[in-house]
LOTI-168963 format. One record per residue (C-alpha): residue in three letters; residue number from 0; x, y, z. Coordinates in nm, 2 decimals. Each point is the difference from the previous one (the first is absolute). Example, Ala and Ser with C-alpha at 12.3 -4.5 7.8 and 13.67 -1.06 7.14 Angstrom:
- r / k / X / Y / Z
- ALA / 0 / 1.23 / -0.45 / 0.78
- SER / 1 / 0.14 / 0.34 / -0.07
//
This chain:
- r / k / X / Y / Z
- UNK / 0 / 1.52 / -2.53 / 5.44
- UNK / 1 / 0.02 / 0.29 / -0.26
- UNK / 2 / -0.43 / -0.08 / -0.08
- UNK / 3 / -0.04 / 0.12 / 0.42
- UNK / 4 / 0.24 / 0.26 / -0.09
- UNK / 5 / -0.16 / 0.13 / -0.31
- UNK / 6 / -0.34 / 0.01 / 0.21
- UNK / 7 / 0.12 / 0.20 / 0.25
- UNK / 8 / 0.14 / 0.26 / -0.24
- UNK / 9 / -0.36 / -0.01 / -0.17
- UNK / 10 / -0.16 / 0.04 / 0.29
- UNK / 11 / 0.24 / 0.32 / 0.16
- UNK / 12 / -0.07 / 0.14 / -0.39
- UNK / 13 / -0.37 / -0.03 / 0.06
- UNK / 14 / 0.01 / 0.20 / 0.32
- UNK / 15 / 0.22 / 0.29 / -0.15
- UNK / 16 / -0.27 / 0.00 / -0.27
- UNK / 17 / -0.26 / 0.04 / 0.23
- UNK / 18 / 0.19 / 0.24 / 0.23
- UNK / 19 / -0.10 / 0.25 / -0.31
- UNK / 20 / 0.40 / 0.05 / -0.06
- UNK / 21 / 0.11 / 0.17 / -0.33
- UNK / 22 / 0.21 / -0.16 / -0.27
- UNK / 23 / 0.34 / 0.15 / 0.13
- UNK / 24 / -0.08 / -0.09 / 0.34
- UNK / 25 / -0.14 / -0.38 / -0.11
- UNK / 26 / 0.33 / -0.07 / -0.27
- UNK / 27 / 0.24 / 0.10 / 0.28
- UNK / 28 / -0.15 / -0.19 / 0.25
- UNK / 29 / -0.07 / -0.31 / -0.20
- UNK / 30 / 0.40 / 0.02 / -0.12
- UNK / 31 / 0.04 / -0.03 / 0.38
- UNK / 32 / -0.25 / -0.31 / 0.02
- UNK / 33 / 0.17 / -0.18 / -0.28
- UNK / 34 / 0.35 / 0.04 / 0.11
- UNK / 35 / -0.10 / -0.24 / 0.30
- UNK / 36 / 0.01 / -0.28 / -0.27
- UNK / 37 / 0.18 / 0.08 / -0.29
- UNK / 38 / 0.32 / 0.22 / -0.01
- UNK / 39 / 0.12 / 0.28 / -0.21
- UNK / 40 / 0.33 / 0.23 / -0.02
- UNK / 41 / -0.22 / 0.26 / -0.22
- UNK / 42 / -0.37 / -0.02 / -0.03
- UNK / 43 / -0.27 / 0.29 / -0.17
- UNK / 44 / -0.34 / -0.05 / -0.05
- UNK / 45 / -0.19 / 0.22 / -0.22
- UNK / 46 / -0.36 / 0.11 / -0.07
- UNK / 47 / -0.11 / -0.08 / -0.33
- UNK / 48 / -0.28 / 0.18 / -0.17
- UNK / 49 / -0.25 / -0.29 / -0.13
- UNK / 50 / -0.12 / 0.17 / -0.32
- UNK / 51 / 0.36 / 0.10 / -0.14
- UNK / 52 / 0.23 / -0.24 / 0.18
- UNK / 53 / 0.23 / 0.30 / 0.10
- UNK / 54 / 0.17 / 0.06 / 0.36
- UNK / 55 / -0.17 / 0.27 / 0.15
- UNK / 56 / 0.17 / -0.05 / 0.37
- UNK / 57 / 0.24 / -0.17 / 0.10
- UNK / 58 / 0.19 / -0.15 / 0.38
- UNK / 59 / 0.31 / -0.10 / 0.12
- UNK / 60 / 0.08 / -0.25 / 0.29
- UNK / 61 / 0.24 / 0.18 / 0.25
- UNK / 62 / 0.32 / -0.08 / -0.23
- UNK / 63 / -0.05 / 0.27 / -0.27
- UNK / 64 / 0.13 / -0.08 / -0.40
- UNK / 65 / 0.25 / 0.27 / -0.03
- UNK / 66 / -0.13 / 0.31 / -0.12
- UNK / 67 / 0.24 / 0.00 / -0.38
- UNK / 68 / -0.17 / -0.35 / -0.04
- UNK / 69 / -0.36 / 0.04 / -0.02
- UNK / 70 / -0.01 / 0.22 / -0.30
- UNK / 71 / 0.20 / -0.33 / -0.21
- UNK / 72 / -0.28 / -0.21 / 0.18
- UNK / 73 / -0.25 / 0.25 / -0.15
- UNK / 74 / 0.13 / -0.02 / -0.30
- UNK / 75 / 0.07 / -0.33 / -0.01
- UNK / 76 / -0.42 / -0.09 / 0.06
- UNK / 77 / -0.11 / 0.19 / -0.26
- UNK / 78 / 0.24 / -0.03 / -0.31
- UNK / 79 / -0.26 / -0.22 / -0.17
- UNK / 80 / 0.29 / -0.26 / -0.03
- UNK / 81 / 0.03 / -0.12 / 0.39
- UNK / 82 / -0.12 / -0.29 / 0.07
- UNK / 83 / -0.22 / -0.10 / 0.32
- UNK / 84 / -0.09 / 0.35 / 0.06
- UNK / 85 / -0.31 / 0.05 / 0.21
- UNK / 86 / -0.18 / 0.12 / -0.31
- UNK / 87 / 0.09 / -0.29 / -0.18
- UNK / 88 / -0.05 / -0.25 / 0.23
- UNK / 89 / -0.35 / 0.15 / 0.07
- UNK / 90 / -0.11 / -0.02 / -0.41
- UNK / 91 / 0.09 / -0.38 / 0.03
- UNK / 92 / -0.15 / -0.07 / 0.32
- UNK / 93 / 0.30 / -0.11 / 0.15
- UNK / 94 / -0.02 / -0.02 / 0.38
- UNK / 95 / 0.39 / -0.02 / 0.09
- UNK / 96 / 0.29 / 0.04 / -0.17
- UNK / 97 / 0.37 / -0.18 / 0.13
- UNK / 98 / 0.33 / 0.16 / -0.15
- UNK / 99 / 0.15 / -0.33 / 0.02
- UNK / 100 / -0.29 / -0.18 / -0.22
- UNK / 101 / 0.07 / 0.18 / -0.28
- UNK / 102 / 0.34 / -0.13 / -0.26
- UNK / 103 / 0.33 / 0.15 / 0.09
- UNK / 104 / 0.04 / 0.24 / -0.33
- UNK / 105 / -0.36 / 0.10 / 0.13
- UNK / 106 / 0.17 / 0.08 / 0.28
- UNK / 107 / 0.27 / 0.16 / -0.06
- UNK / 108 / -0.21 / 0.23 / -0.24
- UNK / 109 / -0.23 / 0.11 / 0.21
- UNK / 110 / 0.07 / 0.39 / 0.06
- UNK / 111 / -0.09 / -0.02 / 0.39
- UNK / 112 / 0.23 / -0.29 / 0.06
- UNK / 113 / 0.29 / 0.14 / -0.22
- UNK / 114 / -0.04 / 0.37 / 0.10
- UNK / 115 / -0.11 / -0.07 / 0.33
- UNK / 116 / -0.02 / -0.23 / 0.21
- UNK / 117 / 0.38 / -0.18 / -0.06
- UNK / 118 / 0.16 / 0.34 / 0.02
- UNK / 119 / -0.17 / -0.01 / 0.36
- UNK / 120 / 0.17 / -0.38 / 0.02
- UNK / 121 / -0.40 / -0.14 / -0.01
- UNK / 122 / -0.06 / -0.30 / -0.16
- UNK / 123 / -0.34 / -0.11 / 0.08
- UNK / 124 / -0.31 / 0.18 / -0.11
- UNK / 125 / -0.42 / -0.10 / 0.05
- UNK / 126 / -0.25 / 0.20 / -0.14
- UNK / 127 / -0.34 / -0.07 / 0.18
- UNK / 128 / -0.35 / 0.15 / -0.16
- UNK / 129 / -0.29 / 0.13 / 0.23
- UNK / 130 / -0.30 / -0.10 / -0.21
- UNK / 131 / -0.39 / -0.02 / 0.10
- UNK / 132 / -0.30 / -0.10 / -0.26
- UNK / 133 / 0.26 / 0.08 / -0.30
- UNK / 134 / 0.10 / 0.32 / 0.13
- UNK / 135 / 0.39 / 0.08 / 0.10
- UNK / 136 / 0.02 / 0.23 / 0.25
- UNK / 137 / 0.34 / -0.02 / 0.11
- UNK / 138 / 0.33 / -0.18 / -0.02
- UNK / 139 / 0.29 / -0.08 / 0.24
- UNK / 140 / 0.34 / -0.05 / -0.14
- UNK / 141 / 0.28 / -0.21 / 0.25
- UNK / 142 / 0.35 / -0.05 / -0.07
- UNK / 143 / 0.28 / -0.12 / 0.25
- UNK / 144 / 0.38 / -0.15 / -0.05
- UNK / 145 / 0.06 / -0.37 / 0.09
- UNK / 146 / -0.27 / -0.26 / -0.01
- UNK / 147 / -0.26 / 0.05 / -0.27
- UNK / 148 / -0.38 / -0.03 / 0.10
- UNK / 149 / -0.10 / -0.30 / 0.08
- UNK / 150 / -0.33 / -0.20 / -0.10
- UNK / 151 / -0.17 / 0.03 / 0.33
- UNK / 152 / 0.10 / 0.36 / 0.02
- UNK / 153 / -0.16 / 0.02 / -0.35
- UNK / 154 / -0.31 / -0.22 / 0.09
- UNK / 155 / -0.04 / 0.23 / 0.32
- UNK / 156 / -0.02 / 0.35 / -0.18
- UNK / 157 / -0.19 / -0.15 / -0.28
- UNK / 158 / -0.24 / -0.09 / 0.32
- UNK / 159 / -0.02 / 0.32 / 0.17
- UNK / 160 / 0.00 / 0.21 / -0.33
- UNK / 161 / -0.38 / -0.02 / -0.07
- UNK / 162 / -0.06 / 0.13 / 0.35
- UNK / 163 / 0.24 / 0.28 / -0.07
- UNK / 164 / -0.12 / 0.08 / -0.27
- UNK / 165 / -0.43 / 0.05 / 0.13
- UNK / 166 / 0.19 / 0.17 / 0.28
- UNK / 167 / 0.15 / 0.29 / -0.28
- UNK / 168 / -0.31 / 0.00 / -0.18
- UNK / 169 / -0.19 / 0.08 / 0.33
- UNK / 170 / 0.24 / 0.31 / 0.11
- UNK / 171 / 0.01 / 0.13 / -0.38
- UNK / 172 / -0.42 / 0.01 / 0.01
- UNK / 173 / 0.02 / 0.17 / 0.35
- UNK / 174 / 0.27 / 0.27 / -0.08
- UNK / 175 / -0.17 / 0.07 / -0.36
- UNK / 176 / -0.33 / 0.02 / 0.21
- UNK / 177 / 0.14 / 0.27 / 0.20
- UNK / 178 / 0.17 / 0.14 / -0.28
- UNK / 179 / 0.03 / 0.39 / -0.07
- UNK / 180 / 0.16 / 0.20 / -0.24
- UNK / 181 / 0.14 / 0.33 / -0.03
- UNK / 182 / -0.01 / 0.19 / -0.30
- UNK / 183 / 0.36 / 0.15 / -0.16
- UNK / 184 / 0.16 / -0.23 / -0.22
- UNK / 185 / 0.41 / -0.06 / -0.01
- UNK / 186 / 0.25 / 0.00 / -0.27
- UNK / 187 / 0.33 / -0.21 / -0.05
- UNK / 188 / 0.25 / 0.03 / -0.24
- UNK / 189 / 0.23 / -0.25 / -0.03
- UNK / 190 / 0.32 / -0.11 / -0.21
- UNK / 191 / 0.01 / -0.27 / -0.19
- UNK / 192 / 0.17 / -0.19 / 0.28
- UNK / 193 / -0.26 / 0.03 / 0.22
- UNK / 194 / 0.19 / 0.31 / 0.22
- UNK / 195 / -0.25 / 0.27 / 0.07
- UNK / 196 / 0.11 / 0.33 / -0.17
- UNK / 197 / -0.31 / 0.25 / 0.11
- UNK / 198 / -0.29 / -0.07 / 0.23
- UNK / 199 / -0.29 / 0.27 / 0.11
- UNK / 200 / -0.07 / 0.06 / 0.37
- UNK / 201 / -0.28 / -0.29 / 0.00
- UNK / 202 / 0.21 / -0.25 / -0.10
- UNK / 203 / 0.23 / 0.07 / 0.24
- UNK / 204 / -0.27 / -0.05 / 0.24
- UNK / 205 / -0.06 / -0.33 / -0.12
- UNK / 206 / 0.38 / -0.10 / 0.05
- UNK / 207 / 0.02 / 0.09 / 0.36
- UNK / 208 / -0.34 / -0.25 / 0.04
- UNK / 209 / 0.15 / -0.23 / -0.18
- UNK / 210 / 0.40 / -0.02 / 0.13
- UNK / 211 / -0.17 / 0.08 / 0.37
- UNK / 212 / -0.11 / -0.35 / -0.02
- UNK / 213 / 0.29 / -0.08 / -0.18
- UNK / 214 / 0.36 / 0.15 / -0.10
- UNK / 215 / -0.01 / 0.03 / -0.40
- UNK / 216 / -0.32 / -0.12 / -0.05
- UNK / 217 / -0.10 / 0.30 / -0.25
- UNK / 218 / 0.32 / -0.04 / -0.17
- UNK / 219 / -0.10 / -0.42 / -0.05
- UNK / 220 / -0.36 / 0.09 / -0.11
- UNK / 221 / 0.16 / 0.25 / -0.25
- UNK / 222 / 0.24 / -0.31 / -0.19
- UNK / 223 / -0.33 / -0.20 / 0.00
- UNK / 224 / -0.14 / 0.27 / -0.19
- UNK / 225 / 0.25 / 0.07 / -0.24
- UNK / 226 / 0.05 / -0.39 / -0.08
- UNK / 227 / -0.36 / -0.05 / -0.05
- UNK / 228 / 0.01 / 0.27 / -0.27
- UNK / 229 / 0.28 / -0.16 / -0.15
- UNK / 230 / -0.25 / -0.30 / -0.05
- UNK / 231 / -0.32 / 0.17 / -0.07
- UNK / 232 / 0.12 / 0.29 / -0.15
- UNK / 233 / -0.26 / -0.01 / -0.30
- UNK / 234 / -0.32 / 0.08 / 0.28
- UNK / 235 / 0.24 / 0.14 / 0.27
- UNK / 236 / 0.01 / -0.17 / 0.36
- UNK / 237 / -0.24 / 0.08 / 0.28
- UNK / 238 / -0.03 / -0.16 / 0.36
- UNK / 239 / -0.13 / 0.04 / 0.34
- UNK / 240 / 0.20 / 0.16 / 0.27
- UNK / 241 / -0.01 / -0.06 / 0.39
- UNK / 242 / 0.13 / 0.19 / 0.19
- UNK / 243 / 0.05 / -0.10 / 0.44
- UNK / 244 / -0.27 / 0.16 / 0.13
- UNK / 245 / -0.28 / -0.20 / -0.26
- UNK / 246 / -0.06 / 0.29 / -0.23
- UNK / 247 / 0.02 / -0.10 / -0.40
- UNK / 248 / 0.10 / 0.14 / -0.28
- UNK / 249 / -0.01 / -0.05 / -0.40
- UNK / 250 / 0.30 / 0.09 / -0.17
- UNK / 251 / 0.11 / -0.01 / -0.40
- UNK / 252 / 0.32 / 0.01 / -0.14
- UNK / 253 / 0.07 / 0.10 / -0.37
- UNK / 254 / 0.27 / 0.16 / -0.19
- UNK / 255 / 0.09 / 0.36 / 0.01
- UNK / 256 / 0.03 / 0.17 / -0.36
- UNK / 257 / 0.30 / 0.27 / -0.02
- UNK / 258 / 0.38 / 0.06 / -0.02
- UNK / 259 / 0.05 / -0.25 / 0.28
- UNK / 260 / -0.11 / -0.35 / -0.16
- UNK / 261 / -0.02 / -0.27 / 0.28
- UNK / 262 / -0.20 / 0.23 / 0.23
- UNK / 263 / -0.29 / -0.19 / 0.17
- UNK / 264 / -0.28 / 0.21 / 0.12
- UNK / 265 / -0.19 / -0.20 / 0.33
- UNK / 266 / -0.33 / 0.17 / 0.02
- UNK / 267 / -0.15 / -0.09 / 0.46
- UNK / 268 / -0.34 / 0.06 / 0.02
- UNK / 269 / -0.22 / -0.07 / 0.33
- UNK / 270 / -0.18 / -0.28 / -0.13
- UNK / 271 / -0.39 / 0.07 / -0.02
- UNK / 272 / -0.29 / -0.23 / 0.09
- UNK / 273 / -0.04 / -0.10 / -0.31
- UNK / 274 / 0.40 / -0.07 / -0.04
- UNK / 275 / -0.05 / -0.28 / 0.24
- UNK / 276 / -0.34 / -0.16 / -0.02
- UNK / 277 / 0.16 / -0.28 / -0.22
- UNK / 278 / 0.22 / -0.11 / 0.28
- UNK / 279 / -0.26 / 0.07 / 0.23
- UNK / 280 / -0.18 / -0.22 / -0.20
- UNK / 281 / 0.21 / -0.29 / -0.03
- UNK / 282 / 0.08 / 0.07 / 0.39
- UNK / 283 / -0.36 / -0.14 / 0.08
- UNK / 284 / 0.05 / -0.35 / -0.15
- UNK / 285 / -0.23 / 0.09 / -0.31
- UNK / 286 / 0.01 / -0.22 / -0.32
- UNK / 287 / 0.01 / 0.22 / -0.32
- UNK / 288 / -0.33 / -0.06 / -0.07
- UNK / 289 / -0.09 / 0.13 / 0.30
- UNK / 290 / 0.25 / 0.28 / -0.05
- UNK / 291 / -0.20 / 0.14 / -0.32
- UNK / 292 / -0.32 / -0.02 / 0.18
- UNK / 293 / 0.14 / 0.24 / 0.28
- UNK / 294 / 0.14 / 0.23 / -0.27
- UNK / 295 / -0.39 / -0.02 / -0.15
- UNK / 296 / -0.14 / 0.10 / 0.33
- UNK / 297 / 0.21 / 0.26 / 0.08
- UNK / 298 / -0.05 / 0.15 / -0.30
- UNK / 299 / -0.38 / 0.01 / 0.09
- UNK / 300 / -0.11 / -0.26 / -0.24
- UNK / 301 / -0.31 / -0.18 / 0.03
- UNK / 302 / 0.01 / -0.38 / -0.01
- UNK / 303 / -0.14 / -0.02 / -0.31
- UNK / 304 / 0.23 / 0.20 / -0.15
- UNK / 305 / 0.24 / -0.16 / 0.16
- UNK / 306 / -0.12 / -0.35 / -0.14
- UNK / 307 / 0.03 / 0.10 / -0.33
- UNK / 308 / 0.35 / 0.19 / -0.01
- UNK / 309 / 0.14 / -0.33 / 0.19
- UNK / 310 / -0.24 / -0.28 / -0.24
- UNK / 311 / -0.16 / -0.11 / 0.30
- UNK / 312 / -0.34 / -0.11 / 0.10
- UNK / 313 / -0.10 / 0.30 / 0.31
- UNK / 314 / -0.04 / -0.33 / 0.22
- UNK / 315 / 0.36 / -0.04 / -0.05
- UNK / 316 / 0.13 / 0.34 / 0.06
- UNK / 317 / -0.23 / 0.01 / 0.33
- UNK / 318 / 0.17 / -0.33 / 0.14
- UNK / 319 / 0.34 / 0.17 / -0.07
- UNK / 320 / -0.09 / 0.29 / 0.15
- UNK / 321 / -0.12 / -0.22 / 0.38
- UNK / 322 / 0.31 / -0.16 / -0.03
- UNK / 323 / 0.17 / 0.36 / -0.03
- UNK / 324 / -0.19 / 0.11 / 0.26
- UNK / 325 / 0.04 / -0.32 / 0.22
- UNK / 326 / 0.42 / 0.07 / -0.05
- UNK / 327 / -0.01 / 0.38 / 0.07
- UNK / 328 / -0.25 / 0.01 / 0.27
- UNK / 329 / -0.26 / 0.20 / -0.11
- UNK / 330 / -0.38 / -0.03 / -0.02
- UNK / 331 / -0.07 / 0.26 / -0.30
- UNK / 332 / 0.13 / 0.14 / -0.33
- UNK / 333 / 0.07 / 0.28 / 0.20
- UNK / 334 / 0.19 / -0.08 / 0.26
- UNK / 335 / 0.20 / -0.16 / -0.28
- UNK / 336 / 0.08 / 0.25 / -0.19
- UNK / 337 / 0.13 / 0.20 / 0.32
- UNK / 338 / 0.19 / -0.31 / 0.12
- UNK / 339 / 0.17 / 0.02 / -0.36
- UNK / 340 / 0.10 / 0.37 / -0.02
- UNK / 341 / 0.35 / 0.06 / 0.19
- UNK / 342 / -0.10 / 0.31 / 0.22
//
């Protein structure tokens, strides 16, 4: 029963993929799909950049988390101490991930569950990965009182996941396609808690895009930003920033020197072509290999240039470079380099 099931889904996310949809549009109405067959209380799905394994967008079913608990989720996923966050179970190539499974103490330490999801009287939690050809391009977190998940309703969504996943990797390559950029940069300066103490007109822009789609959005995005620091404070803390209507951005947080220690600066900056032709990259199903040689080309050199930099034979690098052209659907170095360049 839940195999027929688990087709039908695959086959209603293949359509929306086809139907040219973008990532907002395909997570919410995938959420929708799923909930046929396996049911939630709370459930957000989130876009995950592939290269740095950070949220970049994120969507709720039509029960929203409260608004003063998503920046303790925020914080929660990137403390560097959590364990089963998206990030993590990404690195270890780990496909699903049931509160439950894990020991009590491991449960009752985990910062979501503790902070979280029991003051909301939620017990059960599954974390499900949207992976393709080693890539993680999104994530959906589910949590509901009661019954925990069962195993068919854990064989199901590791079933459909796969599809999901191609079906995310197809709207991210159409919207960063289409992308274009504008050319003002925005500042954020925020406490050490996460609260936003100054912002410039741009960023404010950037907040209305972002909460229009969904109420404290900006404010989440922010608490991911300042946790991440926290962690990776020696080389700062960059990620990729989506806003509803498929327009990217780059953004880096690092500390603010002055009277007022704690102070975050968040740097948003349209992201440029070049920002995004790793993802759009890994968005076409290449292999790294592959990946290198397109970096080569566009870079305008020859193949046996290319051959040597890479310790290949030329043969080699020209078989790479059919398959390449075979996955992006070009006919010339050309046309691949345009393909590859966000316009």
């Amino acid at each position: 029963m839940w195999e027929e099931r688990a087709r039908r889904t695959r086959r209603d996310i293949a359509a929306l993929a086809a139907s040219g949809v973008g990532v907002n549009d395909l997570h919410a109405a995938a959420i929708e799909l799923t909930a046929r067959d396996v049911g939630t209380d709370l459930t957000c799905w989130a876009t995950i950049d592939p290269q740095s394994l950070v949220i970049s967008a994120m969507v709720s079913g039509e029960t929203r988390l409260p608004a003063e608990y998503e920046p303790l989720l925020a914080d929660a996923e990137y403390s560097g101490e959590e364990l089963d966050t998206f990030a993590g179970m990404a690195r270890s190539r780990k496909p699903l991930a049931r509160l439950s499974d894990l020991p009590l103490h491991d449960q009752e330490r985990s910062a979501r569950y503790r902070n979280v999801w029991k003051p909301l009287g939620v017990r059960q939690e599954l974390r499900v990965l949207f992976s393709a050809d080693g890539s993680c391009w999104g994530a959906a977190g589910m949590v509901r009182a009661g019954t925990d998940f069962s195993e068919r309703e854990v064989e199901y969504l590791t079933a459909v996941a796969p599809s999901i996943a191609a079906a995310t990797r197809l709207a991210v390559r159409s919207e960063l396609s289409a992308h274009a950029w504008g050319s003002r940069p925005a500042i954020v300066v925020l406490s050490s808690a996460g609260d936003v103490c100054s912002a410039t007109p741009e960023a404010r822009h950037w907040q209305e895009h972002l909460d229009e789609f969904a109420p404290h959005r900006f404010d989440t995005m922010m608490h991911i930003m300042v946790q991440g620091l926290r962690s990776n404070s020696a080389d700062g803390f960059r990620a990729t920033l989506r806003d509803g209507h498929g327009q990217w951005a780059h953004m880096e947080a690092s500390p603010l020197t002055g009277e007022d220690d704690g102070q975050i600066a968040v740097v948003i900056t349209p992201a440029t072509g070049a920002q995004l032709t790793g993802m759009l990259l890994a968005a076409y199903g290449l292999s790294a290999r592959e990946r290198a040689i397109c970096l080569e080309v566009m870079a305008g050199s020859p193949t046996r240039h290319i051959a040597r930099h890479l310790s290949v034979t030329p043969n080699t690098v020209q078989d790479h470079l059919k398959s390449v052209f075979a996955k992006t659907g070009v006919t010339s170095r050309g046309e691949l380099v345009a393909r590859l360049q966000p316009r």
